[in-house]
C-alpha positions as CSV (number, residue, x, y, z in Angstrom):
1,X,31.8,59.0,23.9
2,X,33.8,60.5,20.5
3,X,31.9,61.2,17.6
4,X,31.7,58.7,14.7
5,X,30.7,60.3,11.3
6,X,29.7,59.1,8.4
7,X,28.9,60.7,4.5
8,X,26.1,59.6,2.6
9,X,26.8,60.7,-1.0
10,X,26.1,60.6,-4.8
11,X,29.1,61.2,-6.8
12,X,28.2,63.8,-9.8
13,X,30.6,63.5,-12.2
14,X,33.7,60.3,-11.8
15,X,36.1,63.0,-14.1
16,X,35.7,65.6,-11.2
17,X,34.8,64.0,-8.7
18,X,32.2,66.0,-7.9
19,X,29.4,65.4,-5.0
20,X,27.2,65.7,-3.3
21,X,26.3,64.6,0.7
22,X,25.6,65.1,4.2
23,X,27.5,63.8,7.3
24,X,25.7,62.6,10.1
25,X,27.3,61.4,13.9
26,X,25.9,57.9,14.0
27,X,26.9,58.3,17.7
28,X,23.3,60.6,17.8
29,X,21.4,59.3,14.6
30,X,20.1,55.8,13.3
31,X,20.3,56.2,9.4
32,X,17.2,54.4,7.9
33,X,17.7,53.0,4.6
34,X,15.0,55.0,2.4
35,X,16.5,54.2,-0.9
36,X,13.2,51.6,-2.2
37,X,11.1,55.0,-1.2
38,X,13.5,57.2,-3.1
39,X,13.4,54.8,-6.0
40,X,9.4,54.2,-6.3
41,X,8.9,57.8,-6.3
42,X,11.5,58.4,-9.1
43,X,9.5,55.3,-11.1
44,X,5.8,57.3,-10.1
45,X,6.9,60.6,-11.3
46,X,8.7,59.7,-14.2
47,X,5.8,57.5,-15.4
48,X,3.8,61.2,-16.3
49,X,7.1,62.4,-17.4
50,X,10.4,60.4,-18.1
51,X,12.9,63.6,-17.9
52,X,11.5,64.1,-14.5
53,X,14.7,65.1,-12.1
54,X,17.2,63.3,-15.1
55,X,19.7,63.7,-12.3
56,X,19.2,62.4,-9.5
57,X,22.8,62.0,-8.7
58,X,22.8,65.9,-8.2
59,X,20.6,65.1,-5.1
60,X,21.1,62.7,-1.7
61,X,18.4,62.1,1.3
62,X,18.3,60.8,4.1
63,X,16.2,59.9,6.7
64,X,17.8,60.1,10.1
65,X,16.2,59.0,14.0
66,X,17.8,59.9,16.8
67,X,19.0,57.1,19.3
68,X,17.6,59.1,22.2
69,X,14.2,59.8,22.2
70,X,13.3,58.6,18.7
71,X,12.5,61.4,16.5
72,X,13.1,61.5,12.6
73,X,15.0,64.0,10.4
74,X,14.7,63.7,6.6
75,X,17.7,65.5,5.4
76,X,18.5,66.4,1.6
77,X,21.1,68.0,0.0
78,X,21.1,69.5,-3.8
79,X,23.6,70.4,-6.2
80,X,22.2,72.1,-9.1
81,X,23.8,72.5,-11.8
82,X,26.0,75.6,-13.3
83,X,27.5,75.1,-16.7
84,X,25.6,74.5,-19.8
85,X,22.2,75.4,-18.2
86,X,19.9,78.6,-18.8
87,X,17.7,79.7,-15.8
88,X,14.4,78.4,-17.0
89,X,16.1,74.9,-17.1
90,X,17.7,75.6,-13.7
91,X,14.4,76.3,-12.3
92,X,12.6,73.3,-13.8
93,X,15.4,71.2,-12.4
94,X,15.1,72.9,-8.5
95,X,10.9,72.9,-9.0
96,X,11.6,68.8,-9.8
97,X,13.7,68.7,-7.1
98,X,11.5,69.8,-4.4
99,X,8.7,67.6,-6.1
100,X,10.6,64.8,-5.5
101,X,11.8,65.3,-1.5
102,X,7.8,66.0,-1.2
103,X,7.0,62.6,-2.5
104,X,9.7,61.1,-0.6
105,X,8.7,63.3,2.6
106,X,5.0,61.4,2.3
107,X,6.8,57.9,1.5
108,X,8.6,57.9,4.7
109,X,6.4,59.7,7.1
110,X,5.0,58.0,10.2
């Protein structure tokens, strides 16, 4: 049996057309929709701070089971940005980012 791939993405910018995604064979993996988990944990977090992770676009997950044998995969994929950033922002932003797959990494989790 062929391959049959698929992109989950977040477009960053609609001028550029920049991105950000993973491909996944849905010939090996089930793609679970986590996007209510990814959601509540964006409304928790920003509820302490509203700047938390501004944006999210920059960042996709997914959370992936394979067809044989069951196991789950969450999956993320960042894109931080370059231009018009200093490294103490930049840092902030990747900190706020791995705060954010931890919250969804205990959402999701069996």
């Amino acid at each position: 049996e062929g391959s049959r791939f698929v992109l989950k993405k977040n477009v960053i910018n609609e001028n550029t057309k920049d991105h950000v995604g993973i491909f996944l064979n849905e010939n090996i993996y089930q793609i679970i929709d986590i996007e209510n988990e990814c959601r509540k944990v964006l409304e928790n977090k920003r509820l302490a701070n509203a700047d938390f992770f501004n944006e999210d676009k920059r960042a996709v997950l997914v959370l992936a089971k394979t067809i044989i044998g069951g196991q789950k995969f969450l999956l993320s994929s960042f894109h931080a940005k370059k231009n018009k950033i200093n490294d103490p922002q930049r840092e902030k932003h990747i900190i706020e980012f791995f705060s954010y797959l931890e919250g969804v990494a205990e959402r999701v989790k069996p």
